[in-house]
PyMOL Python script that loads the backbone (N, CA, C, O; Angstrom):
from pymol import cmd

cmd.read_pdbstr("""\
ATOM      1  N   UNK A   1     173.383 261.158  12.262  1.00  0.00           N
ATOM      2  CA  UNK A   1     174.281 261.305  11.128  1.00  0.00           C
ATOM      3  C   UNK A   1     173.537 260.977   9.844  1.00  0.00           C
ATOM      4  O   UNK A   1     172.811 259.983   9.848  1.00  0.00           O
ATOM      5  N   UNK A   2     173.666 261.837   8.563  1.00  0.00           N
ATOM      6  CA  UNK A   2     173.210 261.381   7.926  1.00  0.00           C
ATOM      7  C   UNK A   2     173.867 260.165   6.608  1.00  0.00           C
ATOM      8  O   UNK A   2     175.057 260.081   6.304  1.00  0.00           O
ATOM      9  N   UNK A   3     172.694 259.299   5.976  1.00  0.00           N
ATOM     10  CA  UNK A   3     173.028 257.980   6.045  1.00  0.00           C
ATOM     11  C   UNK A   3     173.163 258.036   4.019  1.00  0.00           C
ATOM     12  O   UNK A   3     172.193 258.535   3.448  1.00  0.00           O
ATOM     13  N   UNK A   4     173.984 257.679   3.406  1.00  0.00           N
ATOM     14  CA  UNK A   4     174.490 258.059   1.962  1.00  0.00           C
ATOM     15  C   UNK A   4     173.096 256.800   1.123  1.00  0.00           C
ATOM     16  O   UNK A   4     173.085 255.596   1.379  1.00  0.00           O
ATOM     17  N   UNK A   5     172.324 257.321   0.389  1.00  0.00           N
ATOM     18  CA  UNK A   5     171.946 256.600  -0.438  1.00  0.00           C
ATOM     19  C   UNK A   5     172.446 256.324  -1.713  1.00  0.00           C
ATOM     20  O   UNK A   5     173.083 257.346  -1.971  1.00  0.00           O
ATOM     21  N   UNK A   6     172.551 255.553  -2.691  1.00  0.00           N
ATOM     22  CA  UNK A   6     172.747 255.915  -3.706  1.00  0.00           C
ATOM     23  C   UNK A   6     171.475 255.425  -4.815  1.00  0.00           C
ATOM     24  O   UNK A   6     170.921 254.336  -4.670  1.00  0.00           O
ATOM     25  N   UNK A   7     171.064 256.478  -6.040  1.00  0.00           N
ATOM     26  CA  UNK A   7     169.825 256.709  -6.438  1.00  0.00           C
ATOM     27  C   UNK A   7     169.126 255.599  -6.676  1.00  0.00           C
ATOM     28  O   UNK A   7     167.953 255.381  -6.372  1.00  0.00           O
ATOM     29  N   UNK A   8     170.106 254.697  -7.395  1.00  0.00           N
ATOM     30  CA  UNK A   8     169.283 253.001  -7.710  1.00  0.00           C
ATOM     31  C   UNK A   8     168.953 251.903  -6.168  1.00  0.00           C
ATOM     32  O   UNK A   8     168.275 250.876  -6.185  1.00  0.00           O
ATOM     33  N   UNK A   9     169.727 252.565  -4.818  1.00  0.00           N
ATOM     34  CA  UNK A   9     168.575 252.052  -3.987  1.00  0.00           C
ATOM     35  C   UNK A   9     167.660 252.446  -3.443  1.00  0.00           C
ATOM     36  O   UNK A   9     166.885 251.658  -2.901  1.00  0.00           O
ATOM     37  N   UNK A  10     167.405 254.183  -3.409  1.00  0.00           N
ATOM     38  CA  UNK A  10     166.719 254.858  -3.032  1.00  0.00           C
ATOM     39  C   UNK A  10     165.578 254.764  -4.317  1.00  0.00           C
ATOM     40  O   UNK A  10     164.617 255.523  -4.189  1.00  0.00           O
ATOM     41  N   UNK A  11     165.591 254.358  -4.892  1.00  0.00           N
ATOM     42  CA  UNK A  11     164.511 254.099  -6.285  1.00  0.00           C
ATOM     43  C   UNK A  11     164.115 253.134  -5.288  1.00  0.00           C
ATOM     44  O   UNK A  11     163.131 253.258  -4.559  1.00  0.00           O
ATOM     45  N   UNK A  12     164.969 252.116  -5.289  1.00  0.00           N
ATOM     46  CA  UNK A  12     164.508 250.558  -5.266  1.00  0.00           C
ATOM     47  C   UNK A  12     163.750 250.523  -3.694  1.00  0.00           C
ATOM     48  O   UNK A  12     162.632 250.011  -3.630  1.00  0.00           O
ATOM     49  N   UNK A  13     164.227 250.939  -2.755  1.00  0.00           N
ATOM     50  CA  UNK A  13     163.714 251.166  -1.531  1.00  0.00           C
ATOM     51  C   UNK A  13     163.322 252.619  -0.961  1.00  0.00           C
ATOM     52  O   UNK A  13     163.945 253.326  -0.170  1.00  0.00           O
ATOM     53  N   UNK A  14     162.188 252.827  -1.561  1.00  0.00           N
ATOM     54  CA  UNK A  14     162.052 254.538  -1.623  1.00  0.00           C
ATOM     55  C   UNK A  14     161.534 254.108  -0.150  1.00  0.00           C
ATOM     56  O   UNK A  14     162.365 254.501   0.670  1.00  0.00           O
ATOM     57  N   UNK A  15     160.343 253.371   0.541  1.00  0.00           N
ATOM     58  CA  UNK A  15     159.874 253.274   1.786  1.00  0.00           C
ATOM     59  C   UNK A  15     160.414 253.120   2.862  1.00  0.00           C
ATOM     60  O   UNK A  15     159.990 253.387   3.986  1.00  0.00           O
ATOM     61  N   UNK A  16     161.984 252.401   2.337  1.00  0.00           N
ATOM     62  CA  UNK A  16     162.660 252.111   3.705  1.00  0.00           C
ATOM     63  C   UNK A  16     163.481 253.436   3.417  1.00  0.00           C
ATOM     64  O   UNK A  16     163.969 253.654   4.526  1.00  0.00           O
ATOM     65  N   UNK A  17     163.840 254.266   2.732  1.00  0.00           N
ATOM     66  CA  UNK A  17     164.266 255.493   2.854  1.00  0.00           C
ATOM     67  C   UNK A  17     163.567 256.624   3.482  1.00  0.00           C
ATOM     68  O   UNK A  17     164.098 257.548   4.098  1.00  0.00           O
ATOM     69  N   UNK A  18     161.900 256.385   3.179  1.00  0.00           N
ATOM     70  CA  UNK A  18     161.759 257.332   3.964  1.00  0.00           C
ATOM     71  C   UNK A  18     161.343 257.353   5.673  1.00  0.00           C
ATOM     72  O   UNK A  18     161.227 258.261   6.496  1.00  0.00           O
ATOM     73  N   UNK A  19     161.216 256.122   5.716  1.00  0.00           N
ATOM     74  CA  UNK A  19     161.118 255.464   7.139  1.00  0.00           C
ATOM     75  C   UNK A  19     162.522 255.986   7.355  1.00  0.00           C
ATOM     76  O   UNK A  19     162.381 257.178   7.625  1.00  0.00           O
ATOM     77  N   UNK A  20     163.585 255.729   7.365  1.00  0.00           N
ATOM     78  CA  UNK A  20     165.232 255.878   7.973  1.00  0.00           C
ATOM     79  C   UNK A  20     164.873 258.007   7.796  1.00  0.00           C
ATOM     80  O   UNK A  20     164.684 258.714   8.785  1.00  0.00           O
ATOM     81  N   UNK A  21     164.876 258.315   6.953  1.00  0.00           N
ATOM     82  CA  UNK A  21     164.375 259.690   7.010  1.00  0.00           C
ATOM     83  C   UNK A  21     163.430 260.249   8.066  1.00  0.00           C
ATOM     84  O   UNK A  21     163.830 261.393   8.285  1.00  0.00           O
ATOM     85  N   UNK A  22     162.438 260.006   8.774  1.00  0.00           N
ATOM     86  CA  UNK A  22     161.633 259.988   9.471  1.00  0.00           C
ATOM     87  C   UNK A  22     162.379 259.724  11.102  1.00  0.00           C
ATOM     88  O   UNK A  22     162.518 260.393  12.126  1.00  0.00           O
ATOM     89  N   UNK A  23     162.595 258.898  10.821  1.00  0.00           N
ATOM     90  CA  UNK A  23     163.454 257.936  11.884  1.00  0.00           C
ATOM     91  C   UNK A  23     164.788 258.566  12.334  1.00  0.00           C
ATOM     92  O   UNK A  23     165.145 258.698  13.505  1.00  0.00           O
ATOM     93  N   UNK A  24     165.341 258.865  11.445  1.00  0.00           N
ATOM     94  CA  UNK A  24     167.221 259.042  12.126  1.00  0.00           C
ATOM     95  C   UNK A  24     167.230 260.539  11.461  1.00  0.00           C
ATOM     96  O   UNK A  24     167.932 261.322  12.102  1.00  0.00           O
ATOM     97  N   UNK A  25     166.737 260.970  10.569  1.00  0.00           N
ATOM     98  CA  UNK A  25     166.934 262.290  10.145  1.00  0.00           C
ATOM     99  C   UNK A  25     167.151 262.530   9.048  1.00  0.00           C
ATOM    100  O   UNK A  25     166.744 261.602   8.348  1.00  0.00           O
ATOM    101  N   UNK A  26     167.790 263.657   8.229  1.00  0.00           N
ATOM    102  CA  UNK A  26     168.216 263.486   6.844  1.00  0.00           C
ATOM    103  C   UNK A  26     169.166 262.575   6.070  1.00  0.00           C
ATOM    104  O   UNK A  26     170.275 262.163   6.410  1.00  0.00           O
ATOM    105  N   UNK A  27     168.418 262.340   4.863  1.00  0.00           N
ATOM    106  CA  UNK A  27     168.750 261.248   4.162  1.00  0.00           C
ATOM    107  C   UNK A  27     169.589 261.354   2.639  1.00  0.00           C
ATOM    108  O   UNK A  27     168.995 260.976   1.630  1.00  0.00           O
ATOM    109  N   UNK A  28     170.872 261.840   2.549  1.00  0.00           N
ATOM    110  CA  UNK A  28     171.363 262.031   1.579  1.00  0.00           C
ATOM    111  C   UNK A  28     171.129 261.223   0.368  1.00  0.00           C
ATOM    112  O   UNK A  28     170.497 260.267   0.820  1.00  0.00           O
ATOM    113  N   UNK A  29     171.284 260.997  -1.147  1.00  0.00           N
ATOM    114  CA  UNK A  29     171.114 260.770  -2.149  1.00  0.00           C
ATOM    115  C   UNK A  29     171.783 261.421  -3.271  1.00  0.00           C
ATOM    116  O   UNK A  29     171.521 262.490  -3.822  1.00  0.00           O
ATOM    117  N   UNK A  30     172.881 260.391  -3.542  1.00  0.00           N
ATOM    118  CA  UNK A  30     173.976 260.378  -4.473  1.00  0.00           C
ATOM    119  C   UNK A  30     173.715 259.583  -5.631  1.00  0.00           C
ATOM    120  O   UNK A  30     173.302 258.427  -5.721  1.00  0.00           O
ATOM    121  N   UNK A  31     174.087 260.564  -6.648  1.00  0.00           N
ATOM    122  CA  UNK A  31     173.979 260.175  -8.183  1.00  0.00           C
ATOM    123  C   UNK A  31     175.641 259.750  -8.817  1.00  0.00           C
ATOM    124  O   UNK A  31     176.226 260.650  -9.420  1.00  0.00           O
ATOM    125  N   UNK A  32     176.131 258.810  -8.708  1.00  0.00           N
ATOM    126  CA  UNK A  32     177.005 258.302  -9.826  1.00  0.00           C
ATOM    127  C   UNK A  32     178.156 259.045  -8.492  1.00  0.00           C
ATOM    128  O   UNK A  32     178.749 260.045  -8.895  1.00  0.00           O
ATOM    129  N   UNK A  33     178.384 258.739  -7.428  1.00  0.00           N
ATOM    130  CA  UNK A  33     178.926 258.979  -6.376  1.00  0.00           C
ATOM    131  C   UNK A  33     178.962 260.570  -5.698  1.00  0.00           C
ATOM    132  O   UNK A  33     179.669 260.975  -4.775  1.00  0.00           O
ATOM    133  N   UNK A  34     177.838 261.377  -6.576  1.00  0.00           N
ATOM    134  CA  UNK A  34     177.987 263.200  -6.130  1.00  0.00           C
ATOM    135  C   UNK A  34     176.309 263.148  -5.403  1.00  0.00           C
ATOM    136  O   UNK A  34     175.304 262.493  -5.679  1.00  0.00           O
ATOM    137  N   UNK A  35     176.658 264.303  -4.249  1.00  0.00           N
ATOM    138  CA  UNK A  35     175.534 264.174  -3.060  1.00  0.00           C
ATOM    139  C   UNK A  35     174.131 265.113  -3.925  1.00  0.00           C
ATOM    140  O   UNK A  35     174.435 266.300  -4.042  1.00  0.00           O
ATOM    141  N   UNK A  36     173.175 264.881  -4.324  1.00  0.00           N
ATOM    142  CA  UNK A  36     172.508 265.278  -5.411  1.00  0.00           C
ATOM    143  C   UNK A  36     171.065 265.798  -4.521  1.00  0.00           C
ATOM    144  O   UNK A  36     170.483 266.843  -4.813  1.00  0.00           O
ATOM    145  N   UNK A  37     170.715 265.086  -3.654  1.00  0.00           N
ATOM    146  CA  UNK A  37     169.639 265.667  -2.946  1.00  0.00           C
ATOM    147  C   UNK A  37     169.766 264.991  -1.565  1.00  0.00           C
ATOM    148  O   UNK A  37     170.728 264.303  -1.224  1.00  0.00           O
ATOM    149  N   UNK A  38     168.673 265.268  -0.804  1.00  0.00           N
ATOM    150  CA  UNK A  38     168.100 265.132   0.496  1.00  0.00           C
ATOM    151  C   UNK A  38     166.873 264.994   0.947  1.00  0.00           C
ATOM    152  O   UNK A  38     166.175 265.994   0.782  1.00  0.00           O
ATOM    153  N   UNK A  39     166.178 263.752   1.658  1.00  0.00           N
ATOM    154  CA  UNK A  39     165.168 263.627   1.689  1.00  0.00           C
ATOM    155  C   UNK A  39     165.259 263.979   3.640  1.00  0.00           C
ATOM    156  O   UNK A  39     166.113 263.622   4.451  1.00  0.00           O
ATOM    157  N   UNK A  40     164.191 264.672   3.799  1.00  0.00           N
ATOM    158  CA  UNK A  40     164.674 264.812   5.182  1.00  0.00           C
ATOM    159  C   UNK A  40     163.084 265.188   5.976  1.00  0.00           C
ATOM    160  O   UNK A  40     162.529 265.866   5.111  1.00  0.00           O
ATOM    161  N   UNK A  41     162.110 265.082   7.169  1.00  0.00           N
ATOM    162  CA  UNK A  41     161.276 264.844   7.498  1.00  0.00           C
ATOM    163  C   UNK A  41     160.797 266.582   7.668  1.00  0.00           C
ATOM    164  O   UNK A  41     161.455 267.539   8.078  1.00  0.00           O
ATOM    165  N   UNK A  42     159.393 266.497   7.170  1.00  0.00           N
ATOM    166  CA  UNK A  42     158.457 267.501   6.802  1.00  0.00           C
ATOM    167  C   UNK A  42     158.892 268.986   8.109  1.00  0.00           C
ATOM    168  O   UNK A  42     158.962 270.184   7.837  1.00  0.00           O
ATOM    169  N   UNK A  43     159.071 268.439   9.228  1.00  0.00           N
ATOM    170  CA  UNK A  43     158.909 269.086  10.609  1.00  0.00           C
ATOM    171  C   UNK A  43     160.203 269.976  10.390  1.00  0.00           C
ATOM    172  O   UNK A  43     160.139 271.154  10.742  1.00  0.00           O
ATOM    173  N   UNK A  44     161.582 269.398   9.731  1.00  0.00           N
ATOM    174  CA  UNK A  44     162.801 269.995   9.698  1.00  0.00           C
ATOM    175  C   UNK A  44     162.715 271.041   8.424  1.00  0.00           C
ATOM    176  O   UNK A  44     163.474 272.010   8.430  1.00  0.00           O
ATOM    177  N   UNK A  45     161.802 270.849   7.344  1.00  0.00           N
ATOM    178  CA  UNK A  45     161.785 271.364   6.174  1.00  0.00           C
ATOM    179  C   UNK A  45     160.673 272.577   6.463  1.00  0.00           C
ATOM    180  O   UNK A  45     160.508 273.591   5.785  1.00  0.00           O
ATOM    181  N   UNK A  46     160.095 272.248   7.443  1.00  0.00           N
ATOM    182  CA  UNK A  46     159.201 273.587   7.769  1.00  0.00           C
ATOM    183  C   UNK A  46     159.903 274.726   8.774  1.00  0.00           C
ATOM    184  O   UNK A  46     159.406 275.841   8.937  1.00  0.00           O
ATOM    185  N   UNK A  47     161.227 274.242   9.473  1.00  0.00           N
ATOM    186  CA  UNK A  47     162.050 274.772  10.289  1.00  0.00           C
ATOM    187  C   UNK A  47     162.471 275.975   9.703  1.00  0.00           C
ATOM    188  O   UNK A  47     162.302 277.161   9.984  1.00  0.00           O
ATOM    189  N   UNK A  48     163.311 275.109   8.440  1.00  0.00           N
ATOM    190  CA  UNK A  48     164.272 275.332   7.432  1.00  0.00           C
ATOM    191  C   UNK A  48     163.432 276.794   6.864  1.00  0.00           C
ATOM    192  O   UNK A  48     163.632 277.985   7.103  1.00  0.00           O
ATOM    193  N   UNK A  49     162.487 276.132   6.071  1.00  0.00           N
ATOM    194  CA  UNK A  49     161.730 277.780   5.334  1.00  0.00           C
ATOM    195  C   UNK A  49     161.564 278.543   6.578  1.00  0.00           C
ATOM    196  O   UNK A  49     161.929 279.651   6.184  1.00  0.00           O
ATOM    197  N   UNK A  50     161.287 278.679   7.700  1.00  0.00           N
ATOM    198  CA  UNK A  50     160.547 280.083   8.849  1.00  0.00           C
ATOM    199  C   UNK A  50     161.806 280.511   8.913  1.00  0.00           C
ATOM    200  O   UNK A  50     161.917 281.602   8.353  1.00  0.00           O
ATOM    201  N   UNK A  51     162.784 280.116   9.354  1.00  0.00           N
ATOM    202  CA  UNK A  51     163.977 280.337   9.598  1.00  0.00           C
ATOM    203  C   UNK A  51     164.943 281.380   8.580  1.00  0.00           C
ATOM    204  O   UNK A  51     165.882 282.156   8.761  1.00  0.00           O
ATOM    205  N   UNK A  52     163.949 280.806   7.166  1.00  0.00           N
ATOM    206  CA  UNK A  52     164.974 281.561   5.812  1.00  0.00           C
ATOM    207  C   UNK A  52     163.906 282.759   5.585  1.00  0.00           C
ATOM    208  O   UNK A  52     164.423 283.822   5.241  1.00  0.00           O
ATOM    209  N   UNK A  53     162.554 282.753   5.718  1.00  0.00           N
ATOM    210  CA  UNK A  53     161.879 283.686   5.577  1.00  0.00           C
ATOM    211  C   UNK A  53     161.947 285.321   6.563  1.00  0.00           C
ATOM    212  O   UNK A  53     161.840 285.391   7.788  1.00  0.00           O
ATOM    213  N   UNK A  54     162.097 286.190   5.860  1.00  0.00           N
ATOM    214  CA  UNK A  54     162.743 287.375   7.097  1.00  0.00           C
ATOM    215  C   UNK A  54     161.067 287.689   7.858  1.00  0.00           C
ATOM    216  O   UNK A  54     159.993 287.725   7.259  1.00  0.00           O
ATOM    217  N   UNK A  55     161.250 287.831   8.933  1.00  0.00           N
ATOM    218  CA  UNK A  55     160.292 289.046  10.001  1.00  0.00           C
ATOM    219  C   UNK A  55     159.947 290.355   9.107  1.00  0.00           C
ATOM    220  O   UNK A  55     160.455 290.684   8.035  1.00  0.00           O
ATOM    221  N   UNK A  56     159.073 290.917   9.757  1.00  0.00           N
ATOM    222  CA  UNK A  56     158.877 292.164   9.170  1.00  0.00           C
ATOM    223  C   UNK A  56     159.700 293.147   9.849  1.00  0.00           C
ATOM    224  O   UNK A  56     160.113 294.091   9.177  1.00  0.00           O
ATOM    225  N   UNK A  57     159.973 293.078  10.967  1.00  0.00           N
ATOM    226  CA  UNK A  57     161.501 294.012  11.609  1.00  0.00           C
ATOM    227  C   UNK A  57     163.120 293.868  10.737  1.00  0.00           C
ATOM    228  O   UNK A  57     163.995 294.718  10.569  1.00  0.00           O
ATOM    229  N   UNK A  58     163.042 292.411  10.299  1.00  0.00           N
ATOM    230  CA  UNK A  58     164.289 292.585   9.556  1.00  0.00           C
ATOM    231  C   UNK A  58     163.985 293.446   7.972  1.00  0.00           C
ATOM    232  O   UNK A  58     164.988 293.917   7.436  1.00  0.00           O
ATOM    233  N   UNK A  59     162.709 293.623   7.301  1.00  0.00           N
ATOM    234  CA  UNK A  59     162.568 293.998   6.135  1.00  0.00           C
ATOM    235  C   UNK A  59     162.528 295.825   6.487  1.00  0.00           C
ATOM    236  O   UNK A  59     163.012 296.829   5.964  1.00  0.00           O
ATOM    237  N   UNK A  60     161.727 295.545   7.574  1.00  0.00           N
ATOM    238  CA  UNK A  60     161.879 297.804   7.620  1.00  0.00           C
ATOM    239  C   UNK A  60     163.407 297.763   8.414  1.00  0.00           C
ATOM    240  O   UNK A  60     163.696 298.929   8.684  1.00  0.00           O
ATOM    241  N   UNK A  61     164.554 296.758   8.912  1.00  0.00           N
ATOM    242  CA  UNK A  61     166.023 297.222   8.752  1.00  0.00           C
ATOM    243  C   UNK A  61     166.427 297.409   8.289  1.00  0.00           C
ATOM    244  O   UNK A  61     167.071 298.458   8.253  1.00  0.00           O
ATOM    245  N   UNK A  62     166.403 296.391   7.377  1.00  0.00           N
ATOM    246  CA  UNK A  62     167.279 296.248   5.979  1.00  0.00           C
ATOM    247  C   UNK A  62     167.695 297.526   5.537  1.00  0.00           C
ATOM    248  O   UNK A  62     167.155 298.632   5.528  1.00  0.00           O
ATOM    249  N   UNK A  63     169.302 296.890   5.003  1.00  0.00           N
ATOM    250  CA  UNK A  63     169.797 298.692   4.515  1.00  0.00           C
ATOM    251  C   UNK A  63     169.037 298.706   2.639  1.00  0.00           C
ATOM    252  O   UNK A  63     168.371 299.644   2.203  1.00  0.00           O
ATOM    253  N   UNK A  64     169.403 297.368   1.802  1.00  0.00           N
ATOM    254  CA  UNK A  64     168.500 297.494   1.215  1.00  0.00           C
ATOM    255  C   UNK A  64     167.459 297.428   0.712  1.00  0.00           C
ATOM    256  O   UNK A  64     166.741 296.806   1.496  1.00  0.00           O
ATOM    257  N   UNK A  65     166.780 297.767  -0.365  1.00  0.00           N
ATOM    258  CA  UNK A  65     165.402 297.665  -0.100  1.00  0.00           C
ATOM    259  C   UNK A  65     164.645 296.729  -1.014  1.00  0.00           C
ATOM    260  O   UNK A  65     164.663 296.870  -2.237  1.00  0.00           O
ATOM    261  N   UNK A  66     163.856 295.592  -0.280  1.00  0.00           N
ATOM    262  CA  UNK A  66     163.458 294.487  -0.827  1.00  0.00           C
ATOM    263  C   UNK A  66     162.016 294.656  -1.391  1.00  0.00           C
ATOM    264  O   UNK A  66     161.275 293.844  -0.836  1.00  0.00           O
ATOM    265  N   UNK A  67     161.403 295.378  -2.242  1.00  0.00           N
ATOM    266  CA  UNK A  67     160.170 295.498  -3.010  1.00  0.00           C
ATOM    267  C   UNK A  67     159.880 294.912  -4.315  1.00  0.00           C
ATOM    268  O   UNK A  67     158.821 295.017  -4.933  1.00  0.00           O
ATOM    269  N   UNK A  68     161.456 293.971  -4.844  1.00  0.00           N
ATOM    270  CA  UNK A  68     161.009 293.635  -6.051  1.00  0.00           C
ATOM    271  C   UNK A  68     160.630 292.837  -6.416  1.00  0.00           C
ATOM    272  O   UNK A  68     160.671 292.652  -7.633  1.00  0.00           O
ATOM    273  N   UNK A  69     160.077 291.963  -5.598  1.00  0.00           N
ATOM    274  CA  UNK A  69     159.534 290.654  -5.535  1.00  0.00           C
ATOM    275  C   UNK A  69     157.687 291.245  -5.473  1.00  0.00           C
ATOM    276  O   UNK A  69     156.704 290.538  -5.693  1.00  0.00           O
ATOM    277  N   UNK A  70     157.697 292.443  -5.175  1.00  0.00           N
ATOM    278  CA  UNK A  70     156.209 292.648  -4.754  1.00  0.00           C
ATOM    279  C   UNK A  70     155.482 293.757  -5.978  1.00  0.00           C
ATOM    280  O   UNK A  70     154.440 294.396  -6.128  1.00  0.00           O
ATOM    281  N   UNK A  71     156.657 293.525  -6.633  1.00  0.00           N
ATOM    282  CA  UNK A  71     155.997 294.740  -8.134  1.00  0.00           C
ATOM    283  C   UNK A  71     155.705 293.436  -9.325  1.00  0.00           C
ATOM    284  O   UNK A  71     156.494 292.634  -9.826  1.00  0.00           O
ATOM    285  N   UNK A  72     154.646 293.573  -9.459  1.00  0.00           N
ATOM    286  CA  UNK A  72     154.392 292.497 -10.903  1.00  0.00           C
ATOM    287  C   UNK A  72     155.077 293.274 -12.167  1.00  0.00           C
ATOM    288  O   UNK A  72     154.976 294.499 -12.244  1.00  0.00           O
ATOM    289  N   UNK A  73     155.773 292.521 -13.149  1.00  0.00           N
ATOM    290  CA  UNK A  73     156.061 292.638 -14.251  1.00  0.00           C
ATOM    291  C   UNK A  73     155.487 293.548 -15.065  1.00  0.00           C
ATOM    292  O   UNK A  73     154.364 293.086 -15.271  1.00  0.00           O
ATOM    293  N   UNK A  74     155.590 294.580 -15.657  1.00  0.00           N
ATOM    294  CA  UNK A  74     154.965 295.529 -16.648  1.00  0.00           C
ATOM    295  C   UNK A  74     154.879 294.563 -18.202  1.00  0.00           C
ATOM    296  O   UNK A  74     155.790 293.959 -18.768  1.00  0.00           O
ATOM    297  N   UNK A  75     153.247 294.721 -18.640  1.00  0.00           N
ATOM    298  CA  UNK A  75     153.419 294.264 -19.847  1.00  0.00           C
ATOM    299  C   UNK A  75     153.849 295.215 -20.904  1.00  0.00           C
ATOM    300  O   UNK A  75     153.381 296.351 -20.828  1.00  0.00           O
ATOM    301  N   UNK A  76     154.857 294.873 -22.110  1.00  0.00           N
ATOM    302  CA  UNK A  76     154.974 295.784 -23.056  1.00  0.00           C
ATOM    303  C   UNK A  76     153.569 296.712 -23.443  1.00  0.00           C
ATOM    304  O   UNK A  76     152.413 296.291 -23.428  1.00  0.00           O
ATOM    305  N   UNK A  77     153.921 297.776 -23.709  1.00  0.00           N
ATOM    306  CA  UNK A  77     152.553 298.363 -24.096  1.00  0.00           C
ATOM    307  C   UNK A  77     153.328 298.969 -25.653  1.00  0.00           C
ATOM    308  O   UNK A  77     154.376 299.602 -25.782  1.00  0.00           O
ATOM    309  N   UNK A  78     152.137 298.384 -26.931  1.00  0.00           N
ATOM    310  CA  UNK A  78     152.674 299.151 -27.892  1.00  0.00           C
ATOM    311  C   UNK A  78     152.588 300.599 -28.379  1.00  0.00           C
ATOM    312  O   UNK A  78     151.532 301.223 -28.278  1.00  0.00           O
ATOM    313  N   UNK A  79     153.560 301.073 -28.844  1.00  0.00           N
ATOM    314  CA  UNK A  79     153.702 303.096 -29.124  1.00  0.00           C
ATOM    315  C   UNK A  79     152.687 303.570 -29.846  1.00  0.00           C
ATOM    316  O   UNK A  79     152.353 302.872 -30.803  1.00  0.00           O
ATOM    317  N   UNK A  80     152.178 304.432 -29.681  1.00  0.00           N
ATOM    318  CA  UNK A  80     151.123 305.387 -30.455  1.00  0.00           C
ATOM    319  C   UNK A  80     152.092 306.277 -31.515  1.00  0.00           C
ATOM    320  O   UNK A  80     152.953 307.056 -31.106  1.00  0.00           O
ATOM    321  N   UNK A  81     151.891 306.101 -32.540  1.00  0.00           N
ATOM    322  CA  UNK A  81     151.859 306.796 -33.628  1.00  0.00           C
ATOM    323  C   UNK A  81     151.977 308.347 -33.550  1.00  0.00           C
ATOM    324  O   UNK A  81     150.979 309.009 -33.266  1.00  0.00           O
ATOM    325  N   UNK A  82     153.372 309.035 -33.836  1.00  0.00           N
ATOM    326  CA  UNK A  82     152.787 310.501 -33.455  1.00  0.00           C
ATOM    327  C   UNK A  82     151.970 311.043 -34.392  1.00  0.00           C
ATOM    328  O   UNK A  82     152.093 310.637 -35.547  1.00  0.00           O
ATOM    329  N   UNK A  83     151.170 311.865 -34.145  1.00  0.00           N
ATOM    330  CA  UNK A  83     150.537 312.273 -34.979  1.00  0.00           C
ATOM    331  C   UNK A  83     151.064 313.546 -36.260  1.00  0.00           C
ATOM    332  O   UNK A  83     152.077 314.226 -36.099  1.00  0.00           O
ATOM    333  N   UNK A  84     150.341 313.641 -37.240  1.00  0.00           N
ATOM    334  CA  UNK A  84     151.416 314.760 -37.757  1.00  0.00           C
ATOM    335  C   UNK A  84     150.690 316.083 -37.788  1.00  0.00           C
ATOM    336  O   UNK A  84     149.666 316.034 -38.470  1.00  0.00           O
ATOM    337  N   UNK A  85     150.956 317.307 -37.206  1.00  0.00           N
ATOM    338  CA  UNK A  85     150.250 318.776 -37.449  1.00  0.00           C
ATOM    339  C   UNK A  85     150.719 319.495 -38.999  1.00  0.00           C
ATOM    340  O   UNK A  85     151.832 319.519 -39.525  1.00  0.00           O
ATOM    341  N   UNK A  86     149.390 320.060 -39.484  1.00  0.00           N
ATOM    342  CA  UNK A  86     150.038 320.830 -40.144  1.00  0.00           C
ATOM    343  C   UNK A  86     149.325 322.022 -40.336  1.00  0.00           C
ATOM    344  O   UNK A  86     149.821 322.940 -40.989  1.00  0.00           O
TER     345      UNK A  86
END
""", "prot")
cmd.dss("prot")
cmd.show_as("cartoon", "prot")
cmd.util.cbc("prot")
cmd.orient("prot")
């Protein structure tokens, strides 16, 4: 279960927080009584990302299509002047 810190003892006892983190599992951390973060052991947080990261079978499923993370930003390019004929 996880165990409620609140920020001024988790300041004050950051080591025995992360020992109890390590130890029993995730470690909530409340600011002014609202649940604000989680300190929770490296092994579960590496779970967490593989788990959220898709396969390459789910990306060629996908109905839509996820490339925009893989196009870099276009820099403005400034206009050329038309020229004038006469």
């Amino acid at each position: 279960m996880d165990k409620r810190w609140p920020v001024q003892d988790a300041k004050a006892r950051f080591s025995e927080l992360l020992e109890c983190a390590m130890a029993e599992g995730p470690q909530v951390v409340t600011k002014r009584g609202v649940e604000t973060a989680v300190l929770l052991p490296i092994e579960q947080w590496q779970r967490l990302e593989r788990m959220a990261r898709p396969n390459l079978k789910e990306l060629l499923l996908a109905s839509e299509a996820r490339t925009g993370d893989l196009t870099p930003a276009r820099r403005p390019r400034p206009r050329r002047r038309p020229q004038v004929v006469e």
